[in-house]
N, C-alpha and C positions, 0 to 999 in steps of 0.2 A: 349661081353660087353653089357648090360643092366642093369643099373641103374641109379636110381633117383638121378641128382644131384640138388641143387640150392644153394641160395646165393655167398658168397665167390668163393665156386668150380664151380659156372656157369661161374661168371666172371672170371675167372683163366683161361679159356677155350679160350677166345678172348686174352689173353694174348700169350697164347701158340700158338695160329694160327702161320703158319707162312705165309700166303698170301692175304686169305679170309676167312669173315663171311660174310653170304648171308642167310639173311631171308622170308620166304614168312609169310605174315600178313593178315589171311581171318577172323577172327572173327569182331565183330561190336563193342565188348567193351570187356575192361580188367580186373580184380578186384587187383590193385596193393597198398597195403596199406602207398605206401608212397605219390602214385598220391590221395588218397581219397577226403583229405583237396583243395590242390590245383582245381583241376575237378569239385568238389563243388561252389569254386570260380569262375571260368570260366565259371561255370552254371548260375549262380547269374551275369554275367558281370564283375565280380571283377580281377584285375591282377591276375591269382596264382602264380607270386612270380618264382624263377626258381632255389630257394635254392632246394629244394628237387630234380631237376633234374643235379644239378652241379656234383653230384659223374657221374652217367653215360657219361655227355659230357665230362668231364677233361678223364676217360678210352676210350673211343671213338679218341680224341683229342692225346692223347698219342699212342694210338696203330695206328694209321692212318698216325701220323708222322715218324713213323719207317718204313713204306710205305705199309703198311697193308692195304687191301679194307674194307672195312664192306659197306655193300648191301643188301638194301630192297626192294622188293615190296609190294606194302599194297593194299591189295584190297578192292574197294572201294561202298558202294550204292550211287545212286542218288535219294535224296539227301543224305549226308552222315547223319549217328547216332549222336547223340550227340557227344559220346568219338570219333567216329571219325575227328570228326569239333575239338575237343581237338587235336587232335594228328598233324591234320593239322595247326593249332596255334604255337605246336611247331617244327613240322620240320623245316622252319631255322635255329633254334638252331642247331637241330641234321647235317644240312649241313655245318654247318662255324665249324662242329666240327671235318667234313671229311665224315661224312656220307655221301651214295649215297640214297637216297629214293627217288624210282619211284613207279608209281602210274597205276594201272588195273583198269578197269571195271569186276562189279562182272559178269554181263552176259558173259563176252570177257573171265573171268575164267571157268565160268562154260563150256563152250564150247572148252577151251582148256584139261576140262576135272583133272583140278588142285586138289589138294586135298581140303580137307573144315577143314583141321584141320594147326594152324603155325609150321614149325621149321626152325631151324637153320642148315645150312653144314658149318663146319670148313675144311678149304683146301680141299671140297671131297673128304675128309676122315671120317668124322664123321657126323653123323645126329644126330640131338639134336631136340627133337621132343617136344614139348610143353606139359604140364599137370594143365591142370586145373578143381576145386572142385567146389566146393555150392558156388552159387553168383558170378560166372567167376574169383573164386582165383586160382592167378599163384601159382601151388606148386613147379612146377619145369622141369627141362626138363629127358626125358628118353634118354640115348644114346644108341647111335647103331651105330656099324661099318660094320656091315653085309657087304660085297661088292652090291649082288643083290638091297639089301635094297638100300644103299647109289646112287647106280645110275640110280634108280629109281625117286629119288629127285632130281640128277642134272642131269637130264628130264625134269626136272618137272621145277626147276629153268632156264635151258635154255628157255623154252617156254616161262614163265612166264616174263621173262628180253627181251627177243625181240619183246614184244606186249605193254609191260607197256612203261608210258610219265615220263617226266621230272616230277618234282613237278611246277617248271615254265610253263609247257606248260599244267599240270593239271588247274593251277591256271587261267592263260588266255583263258582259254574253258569253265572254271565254276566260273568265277568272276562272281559278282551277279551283273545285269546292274543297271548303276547308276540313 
């Protein structure tokens, strides 16, 4: 198994889990054309609104209530990028939707030796390995079921999930003093 999937057949993939989706998130920013508008907004100080992200949390929201995990770690700079201060804006969204996202230091990855590129493992079984073009556009993901390959990444996800924080206890370590 290798091939590109996205849109529709990405998310079709979180539906057919039947346990876990577990992501590691090492990049600094995304190129996702339906965040463009919003991100912009958020740059500017303006609301972005959280119509464009409502499809993702009602599939999060649904798949998590059938008692499925979905699980991040997003690794992080100090301070963070831009889009990552965006991303951080919306994770409570993504947590009242079921999402678990916790949070790494990039030096605490690089040291644990993590990869530098994201994907997904559906029930470690499947690696879903990210692709991205010109200007950090998401094309899509590449699967693989390899066994070697696949337990290689939940490796890589165990490490990753026993070092990373809460988003709550990210938040009270890097709240900016008042």
């Amino acid at each position: 198994m290798s091939e590109l999937v996205s849109g529709e057949a990405f998310l079709e993939l979180f539906r057919d889990v039947e346990h876990t989706a577990y992501r590691l998130e090492v990049r600094t920013s995304y190129g996702i054309p339906e965040e463009d508008e919003p991100y912009r907004r958020f740059l500017t100080g303006e609301d972005p609104g959280l119509e464009w992200f409502e499809p993702w949390l009602n599939l999060m929201r649904e798949e998590t209530a059938k008692g499925k995990r979905v699980e991040r770690v997003r690794v992080i700079d100090t301070p963070p990028s831009d889009y990552l201060r965006f991303e951080l804006w919306g994770t409570p969204y993504n947590l009242a939707a079921g999402e678990d996202i916790r949070y790494l230091a990039r030096d605490q990855a690089v040291a644990l030796r993590l990869p530098t590129y994201d994907y997904w493992l559906f029930d470690s079984r499947i690696l879903a390995r990210l692709q991205f073009g010109e200007h950090d556009r998401f094309l899509g993901v590449l699967l693989s079921d390899d066994p070697a390959d696949v337990l290689r990444h939940v490796q890589w996800q165990g490490a990753a999930w026993h070092h990373a924080i809460t988003f709550e206890t990210y938040q009270k370590e890097h709240a900016p003093p008042p």
